[in-house]
C-alpha positions as YAML, in Angstrom:
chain: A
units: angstrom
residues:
- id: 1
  name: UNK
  ca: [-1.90, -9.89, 19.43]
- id: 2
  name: UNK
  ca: [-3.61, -7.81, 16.99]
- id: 3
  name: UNK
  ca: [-4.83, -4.01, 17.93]
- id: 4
  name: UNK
  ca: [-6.59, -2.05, 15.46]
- id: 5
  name: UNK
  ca: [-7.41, 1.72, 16.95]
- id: 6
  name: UNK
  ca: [-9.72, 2.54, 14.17]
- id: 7
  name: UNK
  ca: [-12.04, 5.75, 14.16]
- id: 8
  name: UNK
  ca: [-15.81, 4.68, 12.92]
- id: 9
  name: UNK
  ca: [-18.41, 6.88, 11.37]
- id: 10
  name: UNK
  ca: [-19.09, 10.08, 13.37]
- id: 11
  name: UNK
  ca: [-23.00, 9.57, 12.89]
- id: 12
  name: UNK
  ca: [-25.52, 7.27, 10.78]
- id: 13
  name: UNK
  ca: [-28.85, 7.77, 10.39]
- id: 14
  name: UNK
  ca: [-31.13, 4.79, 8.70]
- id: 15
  name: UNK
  ca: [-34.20, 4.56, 7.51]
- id: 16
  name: UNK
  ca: [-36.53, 4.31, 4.17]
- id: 17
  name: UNK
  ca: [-37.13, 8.13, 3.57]
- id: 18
  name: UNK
  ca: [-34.68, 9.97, 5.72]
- id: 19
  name: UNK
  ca: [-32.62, 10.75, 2.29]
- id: 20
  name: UNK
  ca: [-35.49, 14.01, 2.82]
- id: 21
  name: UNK
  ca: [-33.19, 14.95, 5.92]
- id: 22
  name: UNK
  ca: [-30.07, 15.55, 4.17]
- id: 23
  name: UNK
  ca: [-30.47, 19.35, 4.41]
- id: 24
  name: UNK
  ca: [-31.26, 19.55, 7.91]
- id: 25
  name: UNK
  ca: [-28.04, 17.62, 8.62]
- id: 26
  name: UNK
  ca: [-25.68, 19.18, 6.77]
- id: 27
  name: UNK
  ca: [-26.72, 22.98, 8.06]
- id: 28
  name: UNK
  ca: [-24.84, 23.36, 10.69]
- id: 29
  name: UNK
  ca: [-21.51, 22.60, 9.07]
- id: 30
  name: UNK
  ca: [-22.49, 25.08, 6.22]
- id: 31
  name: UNK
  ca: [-20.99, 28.21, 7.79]
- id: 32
  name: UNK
  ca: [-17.55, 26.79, 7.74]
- id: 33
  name: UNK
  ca: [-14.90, 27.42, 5.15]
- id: 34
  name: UNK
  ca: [-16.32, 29.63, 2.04]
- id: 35
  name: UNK
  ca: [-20.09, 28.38, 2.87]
- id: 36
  name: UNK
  ca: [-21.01, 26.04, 0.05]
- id: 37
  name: UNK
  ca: [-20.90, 22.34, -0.45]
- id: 38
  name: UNK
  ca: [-19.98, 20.22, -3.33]
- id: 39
  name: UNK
  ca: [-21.59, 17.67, -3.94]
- id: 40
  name: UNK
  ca: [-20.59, 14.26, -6.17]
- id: 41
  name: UNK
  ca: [-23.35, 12.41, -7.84]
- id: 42
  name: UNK
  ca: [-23.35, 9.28, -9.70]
- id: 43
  name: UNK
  ca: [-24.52, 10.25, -13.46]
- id: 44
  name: UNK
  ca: [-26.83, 7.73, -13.71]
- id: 45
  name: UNK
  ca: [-29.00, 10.12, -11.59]
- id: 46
  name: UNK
  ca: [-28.66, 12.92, -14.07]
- id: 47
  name: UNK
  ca: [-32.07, 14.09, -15.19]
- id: 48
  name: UNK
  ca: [-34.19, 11.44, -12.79]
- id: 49
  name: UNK
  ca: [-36.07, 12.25, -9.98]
- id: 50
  name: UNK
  ca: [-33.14, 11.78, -7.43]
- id: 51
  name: UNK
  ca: [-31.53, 14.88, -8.71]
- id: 52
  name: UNK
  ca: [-34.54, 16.69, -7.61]
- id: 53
  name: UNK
  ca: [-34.34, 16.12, -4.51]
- id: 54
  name: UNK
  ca: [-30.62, 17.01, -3.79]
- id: 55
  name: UNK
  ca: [-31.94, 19.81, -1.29]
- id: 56
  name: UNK
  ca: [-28.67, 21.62, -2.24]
- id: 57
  name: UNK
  ca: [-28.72, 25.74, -2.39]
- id: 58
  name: UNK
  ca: [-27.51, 28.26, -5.26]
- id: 59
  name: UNK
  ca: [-23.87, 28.48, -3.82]
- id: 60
  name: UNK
  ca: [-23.48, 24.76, -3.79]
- id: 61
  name: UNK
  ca: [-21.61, 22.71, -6.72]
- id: 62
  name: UNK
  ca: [-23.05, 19.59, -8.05]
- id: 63
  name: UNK
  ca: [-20.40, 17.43, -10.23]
- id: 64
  name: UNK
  ca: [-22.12, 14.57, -12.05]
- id: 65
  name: UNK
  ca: [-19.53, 12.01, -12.26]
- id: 66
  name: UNK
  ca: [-19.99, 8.60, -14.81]
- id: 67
  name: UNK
  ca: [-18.09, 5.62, -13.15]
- id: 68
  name: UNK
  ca: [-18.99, 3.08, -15.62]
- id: 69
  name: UNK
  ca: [-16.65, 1.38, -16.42]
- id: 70
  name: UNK
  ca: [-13.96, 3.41, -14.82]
- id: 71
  name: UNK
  ca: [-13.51, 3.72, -11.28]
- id: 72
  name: UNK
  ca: [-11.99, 6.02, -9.39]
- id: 73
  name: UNK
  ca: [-8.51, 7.19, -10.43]
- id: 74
  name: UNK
  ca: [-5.74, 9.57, -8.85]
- id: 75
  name: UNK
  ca: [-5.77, 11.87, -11.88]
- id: 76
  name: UNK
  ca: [-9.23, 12.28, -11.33]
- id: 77
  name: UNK
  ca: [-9.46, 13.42, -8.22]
- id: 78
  name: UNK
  ca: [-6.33, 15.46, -8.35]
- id: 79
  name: UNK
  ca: [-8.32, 17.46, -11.11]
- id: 80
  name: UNK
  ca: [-12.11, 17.83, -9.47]
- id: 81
  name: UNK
  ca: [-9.58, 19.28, -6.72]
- id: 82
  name: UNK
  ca: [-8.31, 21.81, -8.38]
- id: 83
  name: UNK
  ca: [-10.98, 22.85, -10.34]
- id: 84
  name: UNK
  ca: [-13.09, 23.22, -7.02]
- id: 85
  name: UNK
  ca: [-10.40, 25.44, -5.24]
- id: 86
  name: UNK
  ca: [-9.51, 27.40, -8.16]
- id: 87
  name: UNK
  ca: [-13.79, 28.14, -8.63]
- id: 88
  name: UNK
  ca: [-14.89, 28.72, -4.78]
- id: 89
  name: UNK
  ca: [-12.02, 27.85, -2.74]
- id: 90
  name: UNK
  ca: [-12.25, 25.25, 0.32]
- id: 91
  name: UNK
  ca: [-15.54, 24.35, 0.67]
- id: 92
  name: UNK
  ca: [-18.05, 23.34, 3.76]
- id: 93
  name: UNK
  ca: [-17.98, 19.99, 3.03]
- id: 94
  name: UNK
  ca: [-18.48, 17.15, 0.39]
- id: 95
  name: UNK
  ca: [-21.37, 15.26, -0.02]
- id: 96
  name: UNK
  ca: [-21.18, 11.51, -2.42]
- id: 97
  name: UNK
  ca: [-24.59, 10.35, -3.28]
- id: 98
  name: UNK
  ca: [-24.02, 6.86, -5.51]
- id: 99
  name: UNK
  ca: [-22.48, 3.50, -5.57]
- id: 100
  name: UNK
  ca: [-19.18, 2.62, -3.86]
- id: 101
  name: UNK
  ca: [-17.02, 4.45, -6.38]
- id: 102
  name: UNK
  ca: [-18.97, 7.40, -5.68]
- id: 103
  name: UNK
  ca: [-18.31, 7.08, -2.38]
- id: 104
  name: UNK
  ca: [-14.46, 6.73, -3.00]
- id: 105
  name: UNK
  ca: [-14.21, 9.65, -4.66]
- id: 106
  name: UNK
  ca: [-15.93, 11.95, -2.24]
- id: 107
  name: UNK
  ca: [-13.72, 10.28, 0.41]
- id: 108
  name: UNK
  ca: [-10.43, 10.84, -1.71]
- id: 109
  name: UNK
  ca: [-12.03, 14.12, -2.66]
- id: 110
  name: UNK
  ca: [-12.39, 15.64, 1.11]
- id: 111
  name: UNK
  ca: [-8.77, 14.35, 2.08]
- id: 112
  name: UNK
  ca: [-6.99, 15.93, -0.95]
- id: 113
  name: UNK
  ca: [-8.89, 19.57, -0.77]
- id: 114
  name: UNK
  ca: [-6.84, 19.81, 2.40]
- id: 115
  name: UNK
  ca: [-3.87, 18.30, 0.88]
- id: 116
  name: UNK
  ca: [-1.01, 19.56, -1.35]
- id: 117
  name: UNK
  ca: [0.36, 17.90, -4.44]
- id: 118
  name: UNK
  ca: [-0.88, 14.23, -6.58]
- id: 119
  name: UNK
  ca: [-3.62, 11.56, -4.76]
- id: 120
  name: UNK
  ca: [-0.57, 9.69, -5.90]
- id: 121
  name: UNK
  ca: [1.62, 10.59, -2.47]
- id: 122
  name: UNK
  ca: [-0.79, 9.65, -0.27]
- id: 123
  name: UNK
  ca: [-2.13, 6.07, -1.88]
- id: 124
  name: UNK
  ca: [-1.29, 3.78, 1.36]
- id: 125
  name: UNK
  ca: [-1.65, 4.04, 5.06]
- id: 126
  name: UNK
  ca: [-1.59, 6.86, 7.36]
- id: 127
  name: UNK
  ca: [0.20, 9.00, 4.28]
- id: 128
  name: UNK
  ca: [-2.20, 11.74, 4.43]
- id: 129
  name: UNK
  ca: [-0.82, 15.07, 6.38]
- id: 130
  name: UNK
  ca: [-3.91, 16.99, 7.32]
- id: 131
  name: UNK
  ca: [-7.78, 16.36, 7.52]
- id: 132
  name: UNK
  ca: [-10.24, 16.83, 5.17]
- id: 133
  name: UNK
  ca: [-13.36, 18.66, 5.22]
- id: 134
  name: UNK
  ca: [-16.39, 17.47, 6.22]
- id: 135
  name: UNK
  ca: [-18.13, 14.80, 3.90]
- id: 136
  name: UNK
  ca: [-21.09, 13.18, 4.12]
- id: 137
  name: UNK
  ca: [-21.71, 9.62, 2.13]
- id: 138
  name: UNK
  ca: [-25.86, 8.50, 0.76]
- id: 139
  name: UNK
  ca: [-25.19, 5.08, -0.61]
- id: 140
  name: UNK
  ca: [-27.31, 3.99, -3.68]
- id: 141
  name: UNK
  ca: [-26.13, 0.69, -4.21]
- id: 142
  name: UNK
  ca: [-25.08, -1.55, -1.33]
- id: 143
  name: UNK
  ca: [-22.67, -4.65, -1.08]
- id: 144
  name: UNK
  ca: [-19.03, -2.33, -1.45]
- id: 145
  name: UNK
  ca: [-18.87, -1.43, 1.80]
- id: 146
  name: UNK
  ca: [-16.78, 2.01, 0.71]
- id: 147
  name: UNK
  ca: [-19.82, 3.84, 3.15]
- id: 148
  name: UNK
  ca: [-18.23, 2.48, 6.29]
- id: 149
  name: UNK
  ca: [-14.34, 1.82, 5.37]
- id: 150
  name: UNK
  ca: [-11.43, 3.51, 5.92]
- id: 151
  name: UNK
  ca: [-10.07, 3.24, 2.48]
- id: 152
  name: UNK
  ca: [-10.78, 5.45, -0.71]
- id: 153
  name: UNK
  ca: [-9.55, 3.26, -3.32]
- id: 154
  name: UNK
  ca: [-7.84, 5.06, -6.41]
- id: 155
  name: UNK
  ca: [-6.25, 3.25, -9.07]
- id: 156
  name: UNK
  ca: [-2.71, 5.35, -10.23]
- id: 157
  name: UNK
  ca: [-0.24, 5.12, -12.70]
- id: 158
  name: UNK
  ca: [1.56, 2.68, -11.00]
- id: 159
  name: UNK
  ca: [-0.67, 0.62, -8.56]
- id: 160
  name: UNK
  ca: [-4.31, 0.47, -7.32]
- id: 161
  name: UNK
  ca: [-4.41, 1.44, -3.54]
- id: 162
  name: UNK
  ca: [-6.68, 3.01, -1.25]
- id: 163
  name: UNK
  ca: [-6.11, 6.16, 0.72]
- id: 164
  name: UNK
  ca: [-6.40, 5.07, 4.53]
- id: 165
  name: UNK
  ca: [-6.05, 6.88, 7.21]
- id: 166
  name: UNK
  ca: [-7.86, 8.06, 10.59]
- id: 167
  name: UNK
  ca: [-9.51, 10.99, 8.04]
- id: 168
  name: UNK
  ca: [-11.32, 9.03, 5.39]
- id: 169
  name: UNK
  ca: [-14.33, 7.36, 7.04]
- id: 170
  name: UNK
  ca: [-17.08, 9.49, 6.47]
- id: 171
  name: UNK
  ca: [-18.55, 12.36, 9.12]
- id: 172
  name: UNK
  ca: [-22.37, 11.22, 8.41]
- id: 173
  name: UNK
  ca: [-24.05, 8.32, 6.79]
- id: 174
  name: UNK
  ca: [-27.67, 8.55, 5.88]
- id: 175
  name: UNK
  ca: [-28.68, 5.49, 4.88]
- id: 176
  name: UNK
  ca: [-31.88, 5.21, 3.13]
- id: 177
  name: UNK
  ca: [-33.03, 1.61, 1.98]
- id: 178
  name: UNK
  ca: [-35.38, 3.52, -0.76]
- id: 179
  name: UNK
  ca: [-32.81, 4.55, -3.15]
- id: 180
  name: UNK
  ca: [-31.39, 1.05, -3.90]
- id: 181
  name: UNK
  ca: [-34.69, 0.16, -4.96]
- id: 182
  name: UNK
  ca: [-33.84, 1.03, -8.98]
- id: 183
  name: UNK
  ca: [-30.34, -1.10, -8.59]
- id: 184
  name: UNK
  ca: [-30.20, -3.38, -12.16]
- id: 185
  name: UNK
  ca: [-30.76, -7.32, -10.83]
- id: 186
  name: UNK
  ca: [-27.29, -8.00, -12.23]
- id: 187
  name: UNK
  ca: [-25.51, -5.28, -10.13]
- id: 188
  name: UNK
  ca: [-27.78, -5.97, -7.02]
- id: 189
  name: UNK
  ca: [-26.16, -9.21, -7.59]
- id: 190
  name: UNK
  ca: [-22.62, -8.57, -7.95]
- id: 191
  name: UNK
  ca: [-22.79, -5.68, -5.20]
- id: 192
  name: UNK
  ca: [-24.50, -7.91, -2.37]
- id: 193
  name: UNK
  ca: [-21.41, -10.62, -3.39]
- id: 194
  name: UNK
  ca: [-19.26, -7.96, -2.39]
- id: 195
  name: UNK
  ca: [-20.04, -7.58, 1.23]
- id: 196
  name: UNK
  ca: [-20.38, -11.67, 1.30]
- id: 197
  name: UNK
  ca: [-17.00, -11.98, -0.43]
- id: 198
  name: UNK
  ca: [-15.76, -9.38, 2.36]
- id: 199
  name: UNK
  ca: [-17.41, -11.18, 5.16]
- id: 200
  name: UNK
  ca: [-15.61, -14.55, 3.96]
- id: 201
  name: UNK
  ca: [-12.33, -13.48, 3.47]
- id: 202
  name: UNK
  ca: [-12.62, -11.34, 6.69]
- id: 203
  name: UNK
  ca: [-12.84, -14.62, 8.73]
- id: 204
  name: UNK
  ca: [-10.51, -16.78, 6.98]
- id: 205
  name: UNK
  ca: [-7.06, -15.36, 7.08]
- id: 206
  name: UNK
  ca: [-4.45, -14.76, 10.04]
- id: 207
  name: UNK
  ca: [-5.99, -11.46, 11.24]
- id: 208
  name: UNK
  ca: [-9.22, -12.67, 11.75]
- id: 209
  name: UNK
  ca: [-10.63, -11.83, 15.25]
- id: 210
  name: UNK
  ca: [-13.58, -11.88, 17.62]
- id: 211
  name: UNK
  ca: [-14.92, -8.45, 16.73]
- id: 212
  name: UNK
  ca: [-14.66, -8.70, 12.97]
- id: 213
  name: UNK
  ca: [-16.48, -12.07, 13.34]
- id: 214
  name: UNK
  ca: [-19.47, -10.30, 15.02]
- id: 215
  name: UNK
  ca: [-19.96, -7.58, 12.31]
- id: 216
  name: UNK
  ca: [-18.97, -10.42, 9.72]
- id: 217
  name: UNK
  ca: [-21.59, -13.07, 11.19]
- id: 218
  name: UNK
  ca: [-24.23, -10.87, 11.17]
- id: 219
  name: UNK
  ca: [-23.44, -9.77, 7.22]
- id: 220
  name: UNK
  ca: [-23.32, -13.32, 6.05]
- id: 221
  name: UNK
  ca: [-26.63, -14.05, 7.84]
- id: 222
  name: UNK
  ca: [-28.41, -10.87, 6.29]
- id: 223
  name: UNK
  ca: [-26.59, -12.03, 2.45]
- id: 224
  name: UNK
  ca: [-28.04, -15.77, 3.30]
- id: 225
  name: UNK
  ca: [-31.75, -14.47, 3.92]
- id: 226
  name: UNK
  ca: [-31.49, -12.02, 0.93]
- id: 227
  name: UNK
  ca: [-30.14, -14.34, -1.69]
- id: 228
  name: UNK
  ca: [-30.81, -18.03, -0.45]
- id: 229
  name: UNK
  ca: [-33.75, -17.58, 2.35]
- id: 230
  name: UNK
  ca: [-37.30, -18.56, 1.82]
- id: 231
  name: UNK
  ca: [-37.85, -14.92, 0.97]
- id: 232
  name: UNK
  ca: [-34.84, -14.20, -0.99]
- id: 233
  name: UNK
  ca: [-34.78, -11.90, -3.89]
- id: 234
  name: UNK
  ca: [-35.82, -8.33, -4.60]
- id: 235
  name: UNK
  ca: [-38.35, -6.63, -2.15]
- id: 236
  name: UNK
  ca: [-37.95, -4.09, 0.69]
- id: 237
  name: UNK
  ca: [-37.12, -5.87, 3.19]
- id: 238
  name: UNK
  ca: [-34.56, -7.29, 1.76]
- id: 239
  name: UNK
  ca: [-33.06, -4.25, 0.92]
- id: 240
  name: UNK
  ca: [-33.36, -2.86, 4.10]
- id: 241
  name: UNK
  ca: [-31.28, -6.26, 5.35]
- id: 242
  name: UNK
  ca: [-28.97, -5.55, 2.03]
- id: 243
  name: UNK
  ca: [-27.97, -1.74, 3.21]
- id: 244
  name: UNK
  ca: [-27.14, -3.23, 6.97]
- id: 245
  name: UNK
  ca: [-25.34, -6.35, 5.14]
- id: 246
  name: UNK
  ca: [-23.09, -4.27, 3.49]
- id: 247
  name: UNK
  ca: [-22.34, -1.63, 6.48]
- id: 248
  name: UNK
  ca: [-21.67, -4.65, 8.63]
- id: 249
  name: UNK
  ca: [-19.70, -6.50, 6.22]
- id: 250
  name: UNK
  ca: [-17.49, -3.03, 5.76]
- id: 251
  name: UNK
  ca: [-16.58, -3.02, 9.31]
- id: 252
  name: UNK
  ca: [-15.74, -7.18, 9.35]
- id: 253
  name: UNK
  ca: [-13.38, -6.20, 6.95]
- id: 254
  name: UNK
  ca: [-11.96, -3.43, 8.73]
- id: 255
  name: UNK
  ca: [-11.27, -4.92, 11.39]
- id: 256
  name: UNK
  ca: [-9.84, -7.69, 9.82]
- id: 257
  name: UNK
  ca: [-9.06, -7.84, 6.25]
- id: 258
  name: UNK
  ca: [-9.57, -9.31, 3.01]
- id: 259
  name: UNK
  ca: [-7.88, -12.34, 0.76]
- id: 260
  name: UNK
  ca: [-6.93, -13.93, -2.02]
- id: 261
  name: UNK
  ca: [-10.54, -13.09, -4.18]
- id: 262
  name: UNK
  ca: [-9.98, -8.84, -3.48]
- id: 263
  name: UNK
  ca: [-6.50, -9.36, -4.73]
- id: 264
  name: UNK
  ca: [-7.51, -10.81, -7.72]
- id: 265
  name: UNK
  ca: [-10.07, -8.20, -8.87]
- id: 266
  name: UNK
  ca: [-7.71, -5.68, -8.30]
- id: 267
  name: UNK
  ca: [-5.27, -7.59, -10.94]
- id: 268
  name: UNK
  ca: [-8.52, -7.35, -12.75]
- id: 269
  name: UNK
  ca: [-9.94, -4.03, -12.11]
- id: 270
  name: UNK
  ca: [-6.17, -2.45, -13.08]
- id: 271
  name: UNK
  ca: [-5.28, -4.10, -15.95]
- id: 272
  name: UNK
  ca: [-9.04, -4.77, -17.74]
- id: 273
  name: UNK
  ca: [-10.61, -2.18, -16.05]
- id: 274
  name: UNK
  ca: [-13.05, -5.01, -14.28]
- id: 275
  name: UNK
  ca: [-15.74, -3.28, -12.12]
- id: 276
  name: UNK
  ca: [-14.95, -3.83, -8.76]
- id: 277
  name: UNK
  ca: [-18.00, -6.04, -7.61]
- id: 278
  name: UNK
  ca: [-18.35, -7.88, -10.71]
- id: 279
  name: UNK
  ca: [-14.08, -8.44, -10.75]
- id: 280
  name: UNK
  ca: [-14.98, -10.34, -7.34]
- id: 281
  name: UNK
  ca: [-17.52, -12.66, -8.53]
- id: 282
  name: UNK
  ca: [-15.34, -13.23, -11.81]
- id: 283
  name: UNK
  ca: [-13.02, -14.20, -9.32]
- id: 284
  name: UNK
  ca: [-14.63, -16.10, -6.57]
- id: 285
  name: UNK
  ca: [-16.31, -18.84, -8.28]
- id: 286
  name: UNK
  ca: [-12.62, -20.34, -8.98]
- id: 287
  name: UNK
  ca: [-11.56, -20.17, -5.66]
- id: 288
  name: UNK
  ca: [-13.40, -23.55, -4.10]
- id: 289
  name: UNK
  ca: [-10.38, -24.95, -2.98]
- id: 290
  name: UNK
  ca: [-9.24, -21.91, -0.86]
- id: 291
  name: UNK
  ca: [-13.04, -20.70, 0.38]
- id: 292
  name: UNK
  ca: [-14.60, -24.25, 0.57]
- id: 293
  name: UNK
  ca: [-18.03, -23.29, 2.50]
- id: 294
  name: UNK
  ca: [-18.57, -19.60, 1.15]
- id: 295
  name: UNK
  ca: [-17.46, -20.85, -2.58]
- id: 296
  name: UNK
  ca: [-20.41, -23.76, -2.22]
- id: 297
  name: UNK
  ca: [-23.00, -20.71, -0.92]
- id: 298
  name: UNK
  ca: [-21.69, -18.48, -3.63]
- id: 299
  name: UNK
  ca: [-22.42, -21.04, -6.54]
- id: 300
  name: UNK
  ca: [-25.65, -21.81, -4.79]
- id: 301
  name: UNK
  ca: [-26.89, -17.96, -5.16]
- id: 302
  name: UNK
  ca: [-25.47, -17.85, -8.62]
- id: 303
  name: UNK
  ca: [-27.53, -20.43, -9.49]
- id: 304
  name: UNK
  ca: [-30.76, -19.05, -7.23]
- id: 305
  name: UNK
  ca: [-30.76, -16.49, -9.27]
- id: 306
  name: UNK
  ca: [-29.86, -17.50, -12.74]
- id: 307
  name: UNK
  ca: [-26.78, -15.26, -12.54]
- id: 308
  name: UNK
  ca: [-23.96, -16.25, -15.73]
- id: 309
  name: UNK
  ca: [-20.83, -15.21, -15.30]
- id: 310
  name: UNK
  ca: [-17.88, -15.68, -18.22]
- id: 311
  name: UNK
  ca: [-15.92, -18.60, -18.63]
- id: 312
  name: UNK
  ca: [-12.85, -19.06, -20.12]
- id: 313
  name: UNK
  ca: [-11.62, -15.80, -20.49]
- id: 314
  name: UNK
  ca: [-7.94, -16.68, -19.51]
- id: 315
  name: UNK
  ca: [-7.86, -18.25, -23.57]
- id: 316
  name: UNK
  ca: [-8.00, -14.74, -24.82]
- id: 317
  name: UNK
  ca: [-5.28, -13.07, -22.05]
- id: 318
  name: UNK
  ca: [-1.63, -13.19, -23.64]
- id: 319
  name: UNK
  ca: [0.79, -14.43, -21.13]
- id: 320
  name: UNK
  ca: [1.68, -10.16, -20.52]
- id: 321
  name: UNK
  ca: [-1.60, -9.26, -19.47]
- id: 322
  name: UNK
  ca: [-2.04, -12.41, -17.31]
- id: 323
  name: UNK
  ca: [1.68, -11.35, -15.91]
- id: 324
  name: UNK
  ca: [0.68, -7.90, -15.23]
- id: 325
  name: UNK
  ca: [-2.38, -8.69, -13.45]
- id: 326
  name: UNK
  ca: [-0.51, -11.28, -11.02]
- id: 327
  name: UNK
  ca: [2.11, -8.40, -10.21]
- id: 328
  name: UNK
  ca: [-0.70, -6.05, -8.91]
- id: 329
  name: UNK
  ca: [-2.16, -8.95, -7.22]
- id: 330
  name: UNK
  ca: [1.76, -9.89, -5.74]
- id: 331
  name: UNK
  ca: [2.56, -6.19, -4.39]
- id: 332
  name: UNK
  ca: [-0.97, -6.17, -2.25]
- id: 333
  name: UNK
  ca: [0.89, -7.68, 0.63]
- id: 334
  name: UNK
  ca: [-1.49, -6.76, 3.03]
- id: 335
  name: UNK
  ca: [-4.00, -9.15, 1.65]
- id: 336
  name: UNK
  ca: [-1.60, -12.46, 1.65]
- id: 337
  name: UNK
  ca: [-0.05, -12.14, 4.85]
- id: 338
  name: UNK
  ca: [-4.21, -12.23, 5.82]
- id: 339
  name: UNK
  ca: [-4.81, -15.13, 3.67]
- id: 340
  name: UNK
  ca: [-1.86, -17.39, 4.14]
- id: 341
  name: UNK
  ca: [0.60, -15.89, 6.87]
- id: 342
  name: UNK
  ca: [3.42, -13.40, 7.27]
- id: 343
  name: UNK
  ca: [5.40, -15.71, 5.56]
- id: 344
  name: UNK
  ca: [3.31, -16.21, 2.30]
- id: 345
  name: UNK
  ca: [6.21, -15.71, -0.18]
- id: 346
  name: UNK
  ca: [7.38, -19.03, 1.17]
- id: 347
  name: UNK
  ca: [4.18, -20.59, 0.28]
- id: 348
  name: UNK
  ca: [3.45, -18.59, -3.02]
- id: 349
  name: UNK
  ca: [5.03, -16.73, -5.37]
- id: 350
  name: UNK
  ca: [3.97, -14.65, -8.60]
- id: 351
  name: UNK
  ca: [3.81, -18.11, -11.05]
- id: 352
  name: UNK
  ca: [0.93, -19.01, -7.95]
- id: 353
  name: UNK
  ca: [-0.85, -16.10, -8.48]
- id: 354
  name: UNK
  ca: [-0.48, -16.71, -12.76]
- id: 355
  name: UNK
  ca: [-2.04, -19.39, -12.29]
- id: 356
  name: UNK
  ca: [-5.33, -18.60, -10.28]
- id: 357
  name: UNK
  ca: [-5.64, -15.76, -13.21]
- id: 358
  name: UNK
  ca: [-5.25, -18.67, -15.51]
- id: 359
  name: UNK
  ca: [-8.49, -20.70, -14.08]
- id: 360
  name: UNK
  ca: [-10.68, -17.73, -14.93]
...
């Protein structure tokens, strides 16, 4: 019997506009620590209108952060830390405004201003020692589901592993359907596939359970109106649907977990340095014969939406890199003991996992 005792998001506010109550929110948690909040914004906002509305005062820090193509890594975070607490000391709180890498670093971030020593000691479960400070996520992009999870994924020198603990999920959510309006059709694409992809695997492995089926129904029904219904495509409703999709599809996954596609891209995402989202879809359309019904859907948004994904790329991987990215994909055990039972390695073995990287 499986019993996950999982703290959710303190607070979430929704709605197209409330991004103008972020100030209001945050106010009474200003007068803790030394009074200030940091504040970690995707780049591409530098200079655009966004950054104009940040509502943040003169004490505050704003860090600008590019995440394309790189995503979120240990030494990273280990050196915004100490920057921040050598500048101002511990601060109010930290707020991520931007995609899901964006809101995996202010996640890591909050956790590791209270912690001592390298991101690196604490990438697993329940590793962290004391809380973080406050932190407060504004998703710009939806599909990762990073806004609800408990996991602030950091790739390290030796592996690519979340931090996840009781401490990570965020303290406040405001989720405003307006500011995924300027998402690139590609990445509105391979983001939305994300919380589908999530959804899927969530209900086809060994932990699967009533509760994530209810958040993970729901996600795949909101991802089937956006992308295949008689309305699908860009407009405000759907993103409105697209923002719950991927908040829903975050907790399915939670609650349950995810499979043989997330394993993949983080092969993918370690060794290439594959985007997350797009590492997924690179992934997923290979995977028929293990995701039957959700591979047939996936193809048919693909092609809905005259999305082209690379072929063939396995030609130009030497038989190292293919070898290194099965290893990352091996040591994820959390994700095939989901997908094919506590005793997977009697089922599969590295030369299994080769060989998926080999269809790609």
């Amino acid at each position: 019997m499986l019993h996950k005792n999982f703290k959710n998001i303190d607070k979430v506010t929704f709605g197209r506009g409330c991004f103008a109550q972020l100030e209001e929110t945050v106010e009474p948690v200003r007068k803790l620590n030394n009074q200030y909040f940091v504040y970690i914004v995707d780049n591409y906002f530098k200079g655009k209108s966004l950054s104009n509305r940040l509502q943040n005062k003169p004490e505050d820090l704003i860090y600008y952060i590019d995440v394309d193509p790189h995503e979120p890594t240990t030494e990273q975070i280990d050196t915004l830390r100490d920057e921040i607490l050598a500048s101002k000391g511990l601060p109010s709180g930290v707020i991520g405004i931007g995609g899901g890498s964006i809101m995996d670093i202010a996640k890591a971030l909050s956790l590791m201003l209270t912690n001592e020593g390298s991101s690196t000691l604490y990438q697993g479960l329940n590793l962290i020692k004391k809380e973080g400070v406050y932190h407060l996520g504004v998703p710009t992009i939806s599909g990762t589901g990073a806004e609800v999870s408990m996991t602030a994924v950091l790739t390290g020198p030796q592996k690519k592993l979340g931090l996840k603990c009781d401490w990570t999920p965020f303290n406040q959510l405001l989720l405003d359907p307006e500011l995924i309006a300027s998402v690139p059709t590609d990445w509105w694409f391979y983001t939305g596939m994300d919380t589908y992809i999530h959804s899927i695997e969530a209900e086809n492995g060994m932990y699967n359970n009533a509760f994530s089926l209810a958040f993970g129904e729901q996600s795949l029904q909101l991802c089937r109106e956006v992308y295949l219904g008689d309305k699908a495509g860009r407009s405000a409703e759907n993103d409105d649907k697209l923002m719950v999709a991927s908040y829903m599809g975050g907790l399915s996954l939670s609650y349950s977990e995810v499979g043989v596609c997330h394993a993949l891209s983080y092969g993918l995402s370690k060794i290439l340095e594959y985007r997350h989202c797009y590492a997924n879809c690179v992934a997923f359309q290979h995977l028929g014969d293990i995701y039957k019904k959700g591979h047939g859907e996936f193809m048919d948004m693909i092609k809905k939406h005259n999305i082209i994904l690379p072929q063939n790329l396995s030609k130009d991987w030497s038989e190292e890199t293919i070898t290194a990215m099965a290893q990352v994909s091996y040591n994820l055990t959390h994700m095939w003991n989901h997908a094919f039972g506590l005793d997977w390695k009697s089922k599969i073995d590295l030369e299994y996992m080769k060989d998926l990287f080999r269809r790609m």
